[in-house]
Every structure is written in structure tokens, then in C-alpha cells.
C-alpha positions as CSV (number, residue, x, y, z in Angstrom):
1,X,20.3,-35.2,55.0
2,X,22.4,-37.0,57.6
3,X,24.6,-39.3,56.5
4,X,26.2,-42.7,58.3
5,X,29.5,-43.8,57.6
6,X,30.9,-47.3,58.9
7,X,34.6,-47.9,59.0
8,X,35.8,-51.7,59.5
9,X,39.6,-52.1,60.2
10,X,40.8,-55.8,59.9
11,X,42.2,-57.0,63.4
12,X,46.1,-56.9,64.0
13,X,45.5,-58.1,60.1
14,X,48.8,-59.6,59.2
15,X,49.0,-61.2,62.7
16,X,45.8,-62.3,62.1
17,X,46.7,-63.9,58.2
18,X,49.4,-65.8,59.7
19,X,47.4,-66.9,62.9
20,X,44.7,-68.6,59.9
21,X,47.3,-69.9,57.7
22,X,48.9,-72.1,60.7
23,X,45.2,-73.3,61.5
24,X,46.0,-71.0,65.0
25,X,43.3,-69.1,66.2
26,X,44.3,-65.0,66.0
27,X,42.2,-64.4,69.4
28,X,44.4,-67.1,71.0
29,X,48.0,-66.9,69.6
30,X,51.2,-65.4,70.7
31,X,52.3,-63.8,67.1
32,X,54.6,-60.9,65.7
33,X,55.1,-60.5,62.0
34,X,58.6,-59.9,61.3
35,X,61.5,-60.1,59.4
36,X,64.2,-61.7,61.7
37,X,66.4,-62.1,58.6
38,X,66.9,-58.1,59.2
39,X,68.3,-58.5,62.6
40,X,66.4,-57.8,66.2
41,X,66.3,-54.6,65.2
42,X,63.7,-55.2,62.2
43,X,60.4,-53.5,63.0
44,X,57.4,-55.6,63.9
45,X,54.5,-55.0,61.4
46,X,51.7,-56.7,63.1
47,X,51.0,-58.2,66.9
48,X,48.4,-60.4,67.8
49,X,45.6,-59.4,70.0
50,X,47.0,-61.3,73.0
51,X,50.2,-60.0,72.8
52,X,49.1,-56.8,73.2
53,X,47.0,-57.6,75.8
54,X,49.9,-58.5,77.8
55,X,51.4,-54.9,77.1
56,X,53.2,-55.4,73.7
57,X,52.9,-52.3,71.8
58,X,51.3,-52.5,68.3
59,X,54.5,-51.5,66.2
60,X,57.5,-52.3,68.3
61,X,61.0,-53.7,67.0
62,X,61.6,-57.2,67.4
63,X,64.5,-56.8,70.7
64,X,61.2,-55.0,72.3
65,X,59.1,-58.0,72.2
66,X,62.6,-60.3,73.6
67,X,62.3,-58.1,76.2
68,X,59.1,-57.2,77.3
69,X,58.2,-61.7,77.0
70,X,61.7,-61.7,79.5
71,X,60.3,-59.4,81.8
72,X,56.9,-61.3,81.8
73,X,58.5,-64.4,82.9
74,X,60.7,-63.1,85.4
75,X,57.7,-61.7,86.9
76,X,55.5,-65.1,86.3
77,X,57.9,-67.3,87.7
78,X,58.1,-64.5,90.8
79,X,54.8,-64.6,91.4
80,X,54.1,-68.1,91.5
81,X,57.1,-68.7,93.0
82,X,59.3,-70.7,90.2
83,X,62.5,-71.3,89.8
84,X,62.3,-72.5,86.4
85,X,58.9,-73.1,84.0
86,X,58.0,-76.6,82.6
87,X,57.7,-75.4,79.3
88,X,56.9,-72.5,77.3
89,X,53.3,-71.8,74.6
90,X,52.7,-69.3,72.6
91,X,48.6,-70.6,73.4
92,X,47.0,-67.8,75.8
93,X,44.4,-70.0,77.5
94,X,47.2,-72.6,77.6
95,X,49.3,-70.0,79.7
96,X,46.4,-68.7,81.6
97,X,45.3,-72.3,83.0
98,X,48.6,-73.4,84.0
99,X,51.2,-71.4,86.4
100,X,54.1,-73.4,85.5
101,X,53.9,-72.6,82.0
102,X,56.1,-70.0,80.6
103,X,55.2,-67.1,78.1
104,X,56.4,-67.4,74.3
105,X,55.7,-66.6,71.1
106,X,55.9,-67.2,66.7
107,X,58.0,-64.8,64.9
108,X,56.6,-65.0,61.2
109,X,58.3,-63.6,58.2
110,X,56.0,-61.0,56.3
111,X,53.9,-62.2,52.8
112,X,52.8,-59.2,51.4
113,X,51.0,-60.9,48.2
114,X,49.4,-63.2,50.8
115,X,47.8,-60.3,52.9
116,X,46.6,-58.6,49.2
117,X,44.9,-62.0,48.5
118,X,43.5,-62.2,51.8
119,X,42.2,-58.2,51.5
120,X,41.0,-58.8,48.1
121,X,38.4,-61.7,49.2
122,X,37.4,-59.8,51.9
123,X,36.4,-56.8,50.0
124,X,34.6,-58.8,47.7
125,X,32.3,-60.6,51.0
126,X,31.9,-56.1,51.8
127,X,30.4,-55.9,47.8
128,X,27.8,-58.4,48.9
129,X,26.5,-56.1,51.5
130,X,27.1,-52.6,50.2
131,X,27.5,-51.3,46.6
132,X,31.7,-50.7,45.4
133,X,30.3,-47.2,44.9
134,X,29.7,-46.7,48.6
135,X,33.3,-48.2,49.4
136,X,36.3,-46.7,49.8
137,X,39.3,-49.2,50.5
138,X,41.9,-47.2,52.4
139,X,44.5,-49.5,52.4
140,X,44.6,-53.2,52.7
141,X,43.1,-53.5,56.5
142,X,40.5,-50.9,56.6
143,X,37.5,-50.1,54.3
144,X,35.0,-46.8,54.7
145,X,31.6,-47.3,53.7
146,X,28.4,-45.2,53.2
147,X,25.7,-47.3,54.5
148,X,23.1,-44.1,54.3
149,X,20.9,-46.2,51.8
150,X,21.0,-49.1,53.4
151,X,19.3,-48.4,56.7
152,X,16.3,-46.9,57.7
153,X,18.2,-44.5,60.6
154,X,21.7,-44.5,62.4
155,X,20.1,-46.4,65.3
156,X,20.1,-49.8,62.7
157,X,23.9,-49.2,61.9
158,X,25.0,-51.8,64.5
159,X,22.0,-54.4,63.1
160,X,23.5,-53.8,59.3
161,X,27.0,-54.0,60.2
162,X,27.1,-57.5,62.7
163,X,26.4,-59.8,59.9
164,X,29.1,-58.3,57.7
165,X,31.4,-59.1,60.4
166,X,30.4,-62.3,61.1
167,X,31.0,-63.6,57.1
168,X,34.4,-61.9,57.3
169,X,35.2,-63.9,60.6
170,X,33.4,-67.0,59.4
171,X,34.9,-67.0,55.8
172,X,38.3,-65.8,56.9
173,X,38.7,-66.6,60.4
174,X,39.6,-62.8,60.9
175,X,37.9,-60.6,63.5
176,X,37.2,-57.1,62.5
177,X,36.3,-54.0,64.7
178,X,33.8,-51.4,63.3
179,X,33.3,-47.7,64.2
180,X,29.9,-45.7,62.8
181,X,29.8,-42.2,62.7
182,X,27.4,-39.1,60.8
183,X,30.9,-38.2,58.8
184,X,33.9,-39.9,57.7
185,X,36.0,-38.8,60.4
186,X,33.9,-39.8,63.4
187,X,33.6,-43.2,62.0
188,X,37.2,-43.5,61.9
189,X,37.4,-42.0,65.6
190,X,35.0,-44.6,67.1
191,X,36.9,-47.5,65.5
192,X,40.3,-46.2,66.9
193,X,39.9,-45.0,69.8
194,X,36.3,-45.8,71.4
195,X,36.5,-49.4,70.3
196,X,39.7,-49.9,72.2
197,X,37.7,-49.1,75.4
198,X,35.0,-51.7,74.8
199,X,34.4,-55.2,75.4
200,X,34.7,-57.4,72.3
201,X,31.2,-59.7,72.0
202,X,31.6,-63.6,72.0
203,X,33.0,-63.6,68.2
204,X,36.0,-61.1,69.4
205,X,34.2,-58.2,67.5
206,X,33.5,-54.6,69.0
207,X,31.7,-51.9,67.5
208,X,31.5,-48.2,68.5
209,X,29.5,-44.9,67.0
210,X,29.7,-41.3,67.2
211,X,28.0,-38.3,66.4
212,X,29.3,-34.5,66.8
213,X,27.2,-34.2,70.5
214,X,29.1,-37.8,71.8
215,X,32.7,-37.1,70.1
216,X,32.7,-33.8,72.3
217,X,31.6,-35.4,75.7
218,X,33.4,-38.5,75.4
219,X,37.1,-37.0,73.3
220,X,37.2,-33.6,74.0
221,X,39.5,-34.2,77.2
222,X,41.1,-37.5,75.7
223,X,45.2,-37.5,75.8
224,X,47.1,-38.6,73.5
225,X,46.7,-36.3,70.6
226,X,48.6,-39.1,68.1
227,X,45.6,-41.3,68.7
228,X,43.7,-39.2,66.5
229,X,43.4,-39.5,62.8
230,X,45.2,-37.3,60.7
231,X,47.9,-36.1,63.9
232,X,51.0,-37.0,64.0
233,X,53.9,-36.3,66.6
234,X,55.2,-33.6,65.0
235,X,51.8,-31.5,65.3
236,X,51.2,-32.8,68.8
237,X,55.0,-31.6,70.3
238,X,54.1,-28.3,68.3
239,X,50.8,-27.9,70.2
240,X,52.1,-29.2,73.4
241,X,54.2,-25.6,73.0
242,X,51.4,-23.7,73.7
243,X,49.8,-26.0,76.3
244,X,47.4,-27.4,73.6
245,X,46.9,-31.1,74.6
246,X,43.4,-32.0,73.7
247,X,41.3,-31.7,70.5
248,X,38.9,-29.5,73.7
249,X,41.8,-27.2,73.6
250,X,42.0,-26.7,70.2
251,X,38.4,-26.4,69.4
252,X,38.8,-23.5,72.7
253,X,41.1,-22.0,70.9
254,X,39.7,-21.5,67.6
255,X,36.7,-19.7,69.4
256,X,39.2,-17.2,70.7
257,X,38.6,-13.4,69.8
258,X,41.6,-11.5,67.9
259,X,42.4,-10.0,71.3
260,X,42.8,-13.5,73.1
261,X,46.0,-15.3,72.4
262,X,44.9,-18.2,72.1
263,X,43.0,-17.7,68.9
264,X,41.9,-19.4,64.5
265,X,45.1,-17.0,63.8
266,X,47.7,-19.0,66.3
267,X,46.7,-22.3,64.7
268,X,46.7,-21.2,61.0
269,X,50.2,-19.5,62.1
270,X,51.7,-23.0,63.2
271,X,49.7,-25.0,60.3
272,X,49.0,-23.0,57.8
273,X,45.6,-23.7,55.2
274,X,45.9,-27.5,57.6
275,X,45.0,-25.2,60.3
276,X,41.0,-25.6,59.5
277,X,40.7,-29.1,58.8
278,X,42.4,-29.5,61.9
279,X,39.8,-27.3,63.5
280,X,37.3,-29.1,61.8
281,X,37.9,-32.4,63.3
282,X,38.6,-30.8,66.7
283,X,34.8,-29.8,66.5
284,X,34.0,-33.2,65.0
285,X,33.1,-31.7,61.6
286,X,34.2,-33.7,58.0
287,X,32.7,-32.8,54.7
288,X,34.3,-34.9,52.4
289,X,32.1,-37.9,51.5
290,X,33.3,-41.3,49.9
291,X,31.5,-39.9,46.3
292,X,34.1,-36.8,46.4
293,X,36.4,-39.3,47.2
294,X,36.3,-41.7,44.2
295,X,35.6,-38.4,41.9
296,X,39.1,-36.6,43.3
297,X,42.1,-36.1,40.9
298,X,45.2,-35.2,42.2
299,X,46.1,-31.6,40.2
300,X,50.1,-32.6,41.2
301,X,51.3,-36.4,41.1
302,X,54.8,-37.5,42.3
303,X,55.9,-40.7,42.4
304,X,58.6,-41.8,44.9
305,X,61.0,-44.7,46.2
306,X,63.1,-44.7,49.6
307,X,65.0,-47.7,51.6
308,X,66.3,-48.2,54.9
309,X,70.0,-48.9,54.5
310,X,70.7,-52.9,56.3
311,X,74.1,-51.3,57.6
312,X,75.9,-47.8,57.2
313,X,77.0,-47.1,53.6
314,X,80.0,-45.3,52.6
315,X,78.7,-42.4,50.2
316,X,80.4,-44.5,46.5
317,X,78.2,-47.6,48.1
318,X,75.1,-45.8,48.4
319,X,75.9,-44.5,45.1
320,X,75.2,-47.3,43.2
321,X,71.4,-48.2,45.5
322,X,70.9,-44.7,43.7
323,X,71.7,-45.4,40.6
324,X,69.1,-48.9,41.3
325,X,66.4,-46.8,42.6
326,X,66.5,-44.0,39.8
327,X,66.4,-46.6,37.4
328,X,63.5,-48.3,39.0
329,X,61.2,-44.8,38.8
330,X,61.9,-44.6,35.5
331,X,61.0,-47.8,34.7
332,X,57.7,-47.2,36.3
333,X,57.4,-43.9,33.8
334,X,58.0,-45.8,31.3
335,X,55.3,-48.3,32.0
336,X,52.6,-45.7,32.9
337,X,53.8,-43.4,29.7
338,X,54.5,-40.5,32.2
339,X,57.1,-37.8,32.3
340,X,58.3,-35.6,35.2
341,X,60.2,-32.2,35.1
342,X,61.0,-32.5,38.9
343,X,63.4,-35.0,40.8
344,X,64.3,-34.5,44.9
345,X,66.6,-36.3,46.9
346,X,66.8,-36.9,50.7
347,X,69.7,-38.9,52.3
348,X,69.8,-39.3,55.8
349,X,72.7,-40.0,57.9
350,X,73.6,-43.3,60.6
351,X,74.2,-42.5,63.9
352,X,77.7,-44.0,64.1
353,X,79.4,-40.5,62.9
354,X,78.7,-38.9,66.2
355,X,81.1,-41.8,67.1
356,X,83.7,-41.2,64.5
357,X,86.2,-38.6,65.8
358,X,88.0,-38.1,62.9
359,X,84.7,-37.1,60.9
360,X,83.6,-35.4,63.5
361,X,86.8,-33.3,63.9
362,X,85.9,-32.0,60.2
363,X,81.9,-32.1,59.6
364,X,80.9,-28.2,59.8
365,X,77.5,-29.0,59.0
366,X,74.2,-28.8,60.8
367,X,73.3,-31.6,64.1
368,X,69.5,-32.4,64.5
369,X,67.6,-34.4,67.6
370,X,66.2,-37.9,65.6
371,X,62.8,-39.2,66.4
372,X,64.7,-41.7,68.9
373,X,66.7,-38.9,70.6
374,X,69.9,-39.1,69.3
375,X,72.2,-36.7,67.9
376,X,72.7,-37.1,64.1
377,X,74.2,-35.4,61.4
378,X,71.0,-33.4,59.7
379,X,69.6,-35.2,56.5
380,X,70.5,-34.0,52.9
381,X,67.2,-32.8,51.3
382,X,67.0,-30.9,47.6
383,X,64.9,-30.6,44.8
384,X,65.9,-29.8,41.2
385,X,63.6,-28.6,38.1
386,X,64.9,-29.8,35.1
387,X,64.7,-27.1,31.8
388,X,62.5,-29.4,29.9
389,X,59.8,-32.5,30.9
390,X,61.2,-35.6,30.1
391,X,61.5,-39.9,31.2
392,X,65.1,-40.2,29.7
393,X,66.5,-42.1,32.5
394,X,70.1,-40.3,30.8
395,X,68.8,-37.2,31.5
396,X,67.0,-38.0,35.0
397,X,69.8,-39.9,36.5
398,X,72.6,-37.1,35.5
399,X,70.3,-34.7,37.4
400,X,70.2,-36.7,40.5
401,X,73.3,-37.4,40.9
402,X,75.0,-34.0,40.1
403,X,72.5,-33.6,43.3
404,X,74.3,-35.8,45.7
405,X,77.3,-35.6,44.4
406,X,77.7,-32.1,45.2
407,X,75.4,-32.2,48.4
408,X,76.2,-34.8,49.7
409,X,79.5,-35.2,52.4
410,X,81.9,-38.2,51.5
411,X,82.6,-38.3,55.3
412,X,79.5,-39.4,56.4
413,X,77.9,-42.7,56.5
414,X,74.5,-43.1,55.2
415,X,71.9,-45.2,56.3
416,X,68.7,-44.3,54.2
417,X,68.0,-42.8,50.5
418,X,64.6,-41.5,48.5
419,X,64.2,-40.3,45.8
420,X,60.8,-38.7,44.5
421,X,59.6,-37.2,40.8
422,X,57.4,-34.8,41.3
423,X,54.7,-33.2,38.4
424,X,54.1,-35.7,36.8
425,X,52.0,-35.9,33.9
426,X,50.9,-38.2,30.5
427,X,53.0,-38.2,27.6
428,X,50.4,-36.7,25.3
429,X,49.9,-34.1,27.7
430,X,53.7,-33.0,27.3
431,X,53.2,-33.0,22.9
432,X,50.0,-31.4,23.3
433,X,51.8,-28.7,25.2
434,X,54.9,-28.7,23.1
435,X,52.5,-28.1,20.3
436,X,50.8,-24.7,21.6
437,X,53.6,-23.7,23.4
438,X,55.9,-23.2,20.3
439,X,56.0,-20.4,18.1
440,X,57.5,-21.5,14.4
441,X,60.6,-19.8,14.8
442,X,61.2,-21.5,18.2
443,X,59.9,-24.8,16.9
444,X,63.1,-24.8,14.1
445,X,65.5,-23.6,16.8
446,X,64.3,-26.6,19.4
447,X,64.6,-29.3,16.5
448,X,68.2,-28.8,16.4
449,X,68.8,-28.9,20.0
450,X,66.1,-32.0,20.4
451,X,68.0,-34.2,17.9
452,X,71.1,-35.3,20.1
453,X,68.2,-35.8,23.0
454,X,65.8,-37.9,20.9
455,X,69.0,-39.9,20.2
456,X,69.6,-40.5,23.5
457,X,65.8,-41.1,24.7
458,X,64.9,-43.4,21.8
459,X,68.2,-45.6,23.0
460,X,66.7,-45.4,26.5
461,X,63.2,-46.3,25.8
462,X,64.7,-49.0,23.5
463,X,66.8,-50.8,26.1
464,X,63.9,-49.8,29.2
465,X,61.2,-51.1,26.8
466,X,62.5,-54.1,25.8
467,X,63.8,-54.9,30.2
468,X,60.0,-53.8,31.1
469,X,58.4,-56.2,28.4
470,X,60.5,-59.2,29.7
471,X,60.0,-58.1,33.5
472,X,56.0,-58.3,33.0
473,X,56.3,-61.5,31.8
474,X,58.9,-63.2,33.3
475,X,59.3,-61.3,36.5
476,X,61.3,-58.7,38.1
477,X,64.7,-60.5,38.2
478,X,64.3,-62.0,34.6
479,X,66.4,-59.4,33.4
480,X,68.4,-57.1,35.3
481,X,71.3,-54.2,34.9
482,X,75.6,-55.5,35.5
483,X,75.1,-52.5,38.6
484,X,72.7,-54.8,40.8
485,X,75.6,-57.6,40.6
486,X,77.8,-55.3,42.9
487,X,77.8,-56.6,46.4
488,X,76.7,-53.3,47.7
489,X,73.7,-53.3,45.6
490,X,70.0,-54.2,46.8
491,X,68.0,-54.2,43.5
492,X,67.8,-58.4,42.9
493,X,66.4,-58.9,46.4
494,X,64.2,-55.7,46.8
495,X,62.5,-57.5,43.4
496,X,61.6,-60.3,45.3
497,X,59.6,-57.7,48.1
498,X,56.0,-56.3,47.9
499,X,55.9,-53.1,49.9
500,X,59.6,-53.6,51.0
501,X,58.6,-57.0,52.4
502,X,58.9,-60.1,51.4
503,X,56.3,-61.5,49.3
């Protein structure tokens, strides 16, 4: 049976939140979402609509927007021959009706538990209309839905999906757009990318659908490759080596015969197993439905933490952020009874060594092209298995930090840390394990060696216990370790972020 799949993605959502909360309407307000406290550098998170219109891209940093608004008003005041404007709005019909008017805009800090409370009431106006089981939230702006049960053939979709919109829009005052598609993937694909191309109805809404046939007339020639789901730039630039530009080239390609170069074998030599569902979605093909979905279990779970550095650390500073963020992960095993046998590490380096001469004069490592073209020093990465499973933060942070301490340079400044745990599993699973595992004679020779460890973890889960008990119901900062009072330390105020932005 063919299925129909509807994906809604929340417009320019955060934008959008903040547009509401000021009583401004999103379709009509100049509005980034960012964190100026973080410099001009900081990365914008959201634009509003008319900003973009007017050529701002979607995820610029903040000195982009300074500049591409300067540019607009030294052509505005060109054009209608200014020398100066009257004033400035950040109102786009304000700025369209009258010449002398300059072009400006709101800068507004992030709220991350606002947005979640925002999300949260709009998923519950989607449960009115379509069963939870039929929903898959894929993060806090964009929902998938199976709407197969819910209307009579794919030529309905539109009818069924308007007044879902129109509740969202009425109830939140955010517009949504909506893609509908015969699989997962195409749904996605018509709200992305065909949507952009259409005109938005009276409320600001657009809708779009696909189905294999229209996906291959409308996509198979459409450049760029990034715009599509699932490809980032490092697949595209490793395409673009072998002239593949188009999802038509790839799905060409994958018809090749063993003799033809171009050929399955080339793309599963460049990608790997990914090689087929990239094929897959070149044809316009996705099995996976929202059912398999909900029902998946991850066989391997990691858990991870990284941060941007707010300036260039000196390897002892970036020590002790760390020591903050180990301690963090562990708390987080702690509270979901997990234990890991796997920790990795990746540091990357700031650009201001290329500038140092003197570090330069010594560094024999290995130089690498970042994603903004620049010659850096190429990042730290290594991953360590530990001999035994455990969540002794003892035991995890001596293993991370015999890790950078040995692999890491003391001449070079660093400008971002993570740290990951990787294998992670329940604590009952480890005794279980344990249990089966162990012969008796091994079972009396691992009791010796346990009992200084079980010293050591009982005094860690004591002291984590008793920080994570008062954290949950007092907050984050209610209790903290001496190590985030060092001036170099981030912990206190990452606390007081949701998603590394403020709350």
C-alpha cells in the first residue's frame, strides 16, 4: 500500500518565538536570534523571514548581518538619492512604503526553555489531528507524520494538512511550511527545497508534495547538493571530484555496468555501506517508516559533550574545562545508571598559531585547510578502551587526561574541546555480564583486585550522588566543584544554558 507522509517545519522558529513574544509579527519583523554577549562573531541561530528575503542567509554570524543591513542602506540611500535616512525600522512594510526610511533590525538573546515550551504546545495542537503514534518529532521545529489513515488518497493531503497549519498559526502566531511525500524522504525534500520556490498563501504558509515520478523531473538537475537531506559538504566536495553534482548524476551512475567508470562500485568505494542509502534517495526511494522509527534501538549508545572555546586557551587552561566537562558526563551516568568502557577526545586548535613564529618555528606536526579556509594546526583526535566497564569518574577522568596530556602539544592554543563515551550500557547489564563471564577461580582472583576499585567508586558515587540529588532539586549551580571557581573555568555559566544557549 502507498503510504503519505507530511513533514511540517516551524518557520525561522526561534525568530519566529521572539517575533510573538514582543507582540511583532514574524512575517513583518527585521529579527536575528543571537548572542551578542559572545561578541559579533557569535553565530546567528534564527533569521526572520524578511530578513532573508532581503538576502540574509539563514545561519550567518552576527558581523554578516552588520554588513550585509550596511550594504542595503548604502545602496537605498543611492537609489533614491539620499544623503542621509530619517530614521531607521526594523517593520518591512514600514520600510517598503517609505524611501527615506532606513533598514534595521532586533538582535535577541537565545531562550532555549522558551522555544521547548513553545514546541511542546505545538505538538500537542498536531496530537489533535493525528495520533502520537503517527508522529515522529525530529527536533524542536520540525515533526514527520503518517497521515495514510487519515485521508482517503494523496490528492486530500493538502485539505488535511491546511487546517493543522492554521491552529498552529492562530494559536501561536507561527507560520509553518509543509512538504507531503509517498516516503519519509520526499516529504522532507518538498518542504526544503520545493517549498522555497513557492508562493506562500495569505496566512504566510506554503505547501509542496512529491512522489518518485515528480522528485526526478523537478530535482534530478537541481544544484546544490547540500540542500538535500542527509548531504553534507564533505560528500558534495567528494562528489564534485568525479564531476557528480546532481542527485541525476548519482542516480546515472549507480546504473553504470562494471565496465563503465562511473558505476554502484565508485560510490560504495567513496562511502562505503552509506553508499546505497545515498543511491536510494538519489532515485527518490526511503523505506524506513515512522513505526520502524519509534520501534529502533540503538545496538551502540555514546553519549558526548564539546564547547567552543570564547578565546584561545593555553593547554593548563583548557585543562581544567576538561576536567568540568568529564565530570559533567559522568554525572549524567550516574543519573541514567549507565557505564561506559570507551572515552575519545578531540581538541581542535585556534588559528592564531599560524601567527605565532616562535610555535611555529617548533610545531612538527600535521597543517589541515578549516571549513573557513584557513591554515590550522590539525585537531587532536583519540579513543581509548578502558580494561574494565565502569562510571568511576576516578577512573574515567585519569584515562582522559593521560590522553591529552600526552597528545596533546603545550605550544598550541586551543579553541574547542569534546569529549564522547562511547558503548554505553545499563548497570545491570555490566553484573549480569560479570556474572556469566567469570569462571570461580577468576571470580576470587578479581575480588582482590576489585576491592581498592569499589573503594574508590563507592567514594565517587557517594559524593556524585549526593551533588546530583541536590542539583535536581535545587538546580545546576546549587552545588558545584572548588575547579569551576577558577577564572578559566566555564562550568557555572554553561549551567545556566540549554543546548549551549542561554535559557
Amino acid at each position: 500500500m502507498q503510504r503519505t507522509y507530511l513533514a511540517i517545519d516551524l518557520k525561522s522558529f526561534y525568530a519566529s518565538a521572539e517575533c510573538v513574544k514582543r507582540g511583532l509579527d514574524p512575517m513583518d519583523t527585521n529579527l536575528v536570534v543571537a548572542d551578542i554577549s559572545r561578541t559579533e562573531k557569535t553565530i546567528c541561530l534564527a533569521v526572520s523571514p524578511p530578513l532573508k528575503k532581503r538576502g540574509v542567509s539563514g545561519r550567518p554570524r552576527l558581523y554578516e548581518v552588520i554588513q550585509k543591513v550596511k550594504g542595503l542602506n548604502e545602496i537605498r540611500l543611492k537609489e533614491f538619492s539620499l544623503e542621509k535616512f530619517s530614521s531607521e525600522s526594523y517593520s518591512d512594510k514600514v520600510i517598503n512604503e517609505n524611501t527615506d526610511i532606513g533598514i534595521t533590525y532586533l538582535v535577541a538573546p537565545p531562550r532555549m526553555a522558551l522555544y521547548r515550551e513553545i514546541s511542546k504546545k505545538i505538538n500537542k495542537i498536531y496530537e489533535k489531528y493525528v495520533s502520537p503514534m503517527d508522529i515522529h518529532v525530529y527536533s524542536v521545529d520540525e515533526v514527520f507524520m503518517d497521515i495514510t489513515w487519515y485521508i482517503k488518497s494523496p490528492l486530500d493531503a493538502y485539505k488535511f494538512t491546511l487546517p493543522i497549519l492554521k491552529d498552529v498559526l492562530k494559536q501561536t502566531g507561527i507560520t509553518a511550511t509543509a512538504g507531503v511525500g509517498t516516503n519519509i524522504y520526499l516529504a522532507k525534500i518538498a518542504m526544503d527545497i520545493v517549498a522555497k520556490h513557492k508562493k506562500p498563501n495569505k496566512d504566510g504558509i506554503i505547501f509542496a508534495g512529491l512522489d518518485e515520478i515528480s522528485y526526478r523531473k523537478k530535482l534530478w538537475t537541481y544544484e546544490p547538493l547540500t540542500d538535500f537531506w542527509s548531504i553534507g559538504r564533505g560528500y558534495s566536495e567528494k562528489l564534485a571530484k568525479y564531476h557528480i553534482y546532481t542527485m541525476g548524476d548519482i542516480a546515472k551512475c549507480s546504473m553504470g555496468s562494471k565496465s563503465d567508470y562511473y558505476n554502484k562500485d565508485l560510490l560504495y568505494k567513496l562511502f562505503g555501506v552509506n553508499a546505497k542509502l545515498l543511491i536510494d534517495h538519489a532515485w527518490g526511494y526511503e523505506s524506513c517508516t515512522i513505526e520502524e522509527i519509534k520501534t529502533y534501538t540503538k545496538k551502540s549508545e555514546s553519549i558526548s559533550n564539546s564547547q567552543v572555546l570564547s578565546r584561545a586557551y593555553k593547554k593548563s587552561e583548557a585543562r581544567i574545562i576538561l576536567k568540568e566537562m568529564v565530570d559533567l558526563l559522568c554525572m549524567e551516568l550516574l543519573s541514567k545508571k549507565l557505564t561506559t568502557n570507551t572515552v575519545a577526545i578531540n581538541v581542535s586548535f585556534d588559528k592564531s598559531n599560524m601567527s605565532d613564529e616562535e610555535v611555529m618555528k617548533n610545531y612538527k606536526g600535521e597543517l589541515k585547510i578549516d571549513r573557513y579556509g584557513r591554515l590550522v594546526p590539525k585537531s587532536f583526535s583519540k579513543i581509548h578502551t578502558m580494561d574494565k566497564r565502569t562510571d568511576s569518574i576516578s577512573v574515567i577522568l585519569e584515562n582522559i587526561l593521560k590522553l591529552y596530556d600526552e597528545g596533546v602539544d603545550e605550544r598550541l592554543s586551543i579553541r574547542k574541546i569534546g569529549i564522547s563515551f562511547d558503548h554505553i550500557c545499563k548497570q545491570e547489564i555490566l553484573e549480569q555480564d560479570a556474572v556469566t563471564q567469570m569462571t570461580f577461580d577468576s571470580f576470587i582472583k578479581e575480588r582482590k583486585i576489585k576491592t581498592q576499585e569499589e573503594k574508590i567508586r563507592e567514594r565517587d558515587d557517594k559524593l556524585q550522588k549526593t551533588m546530583l540529588e541536590i542539583r535536581n532539586k535545587h538546580g545546576k549551580n546549587a552545588v558545584f566543584k572548588g575547579l569551576s571557581l577558577y577564572k578559566e573555568a566555564t562550568g557555572i555559566e554553561r549551567n545556566k544554558l540549554i543546548g549551549g544557549h542561554n535559557a
